[in-house]
N, C-alpha and C positions, 0 to 999 in steps of 0.2 A: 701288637701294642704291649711295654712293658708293663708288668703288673708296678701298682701306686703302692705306699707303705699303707696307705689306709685300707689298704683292699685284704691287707698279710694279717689276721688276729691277732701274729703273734707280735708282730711292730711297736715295740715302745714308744709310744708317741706321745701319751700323757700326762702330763707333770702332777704330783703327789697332791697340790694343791685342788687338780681340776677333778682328780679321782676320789677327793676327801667332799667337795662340794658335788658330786654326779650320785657318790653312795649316802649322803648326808653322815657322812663319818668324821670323829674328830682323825687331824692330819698324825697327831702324836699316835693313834691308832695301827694307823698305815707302816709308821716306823717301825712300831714294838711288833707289828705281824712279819718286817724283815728283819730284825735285829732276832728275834726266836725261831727264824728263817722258816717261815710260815709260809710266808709268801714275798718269794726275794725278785723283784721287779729289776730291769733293765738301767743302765745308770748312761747318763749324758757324759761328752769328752771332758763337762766340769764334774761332774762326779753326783748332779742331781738324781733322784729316781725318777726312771722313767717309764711307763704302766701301758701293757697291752691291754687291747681288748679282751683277752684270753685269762691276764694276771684280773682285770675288773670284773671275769666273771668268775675266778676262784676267792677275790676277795667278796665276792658276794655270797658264796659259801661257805669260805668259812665264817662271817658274819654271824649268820644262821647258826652254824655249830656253837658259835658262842655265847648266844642266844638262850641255846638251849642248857648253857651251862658245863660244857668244855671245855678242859684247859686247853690253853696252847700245845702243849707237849702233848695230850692224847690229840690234837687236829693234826698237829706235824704228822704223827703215825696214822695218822686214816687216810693223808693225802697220799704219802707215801707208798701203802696198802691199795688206795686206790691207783696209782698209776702202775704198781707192780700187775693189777686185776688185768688195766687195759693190754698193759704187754701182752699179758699171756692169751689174751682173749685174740691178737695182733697174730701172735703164734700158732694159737688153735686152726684160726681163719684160713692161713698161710698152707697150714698142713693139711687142711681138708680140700682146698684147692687142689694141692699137690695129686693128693689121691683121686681126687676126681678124673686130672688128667690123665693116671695110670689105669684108670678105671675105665676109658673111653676106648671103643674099637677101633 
């Protein structure tokens, strides 16, 4: 059976409107966290934004970080920082596989 878009996290499937009413966020919110490319969601063939489950659960973090009194420009760089961590973490895993195999009689 083909996998459904609902089933992919990462599937824009959301319109700004329905992710400003799910986060209880104002919508002008949502724009200024893509326009400071915060968090840049997926856009429709008319050019709407359009919001994974994945993008709804990073706008719910950075939320938080904002919360707590973070500008945009230090969130940008923590996202960043954090996805450079997962790489390398992606990398570590990778290499220690490796060696595991070389390691086996």
């Amino acid at each position: 059976m083909p996998q459904l878009p609902f089933d992919n996290e990462h599937a824009p499937l959301y319109s700004l409107g329905q992710v400003a009413e799910m986060l209880q966020v104002q919508p002008a919110y949502l724009r200024r966290l893509d326009r400071h490319d915060v968090i840049s969601p997926g856009r429709s063939n008319g050019g709407q934004r359009r919001y994974s489950r994945h993008d709804i659960l990073a706008v719910q973090h950075v939320t938080r970080m904002v919360d707590e009194g973070m500008t945009l420009i230090a969130i940008r760089r923590i996202l960043e920082l954090e996805r450079e961590l997962a790489q390398v973490r992606d990398e570590l895993d990778q290499a220690r596989a490796r060696l595991a195999e070389l390691d086996r009689p």
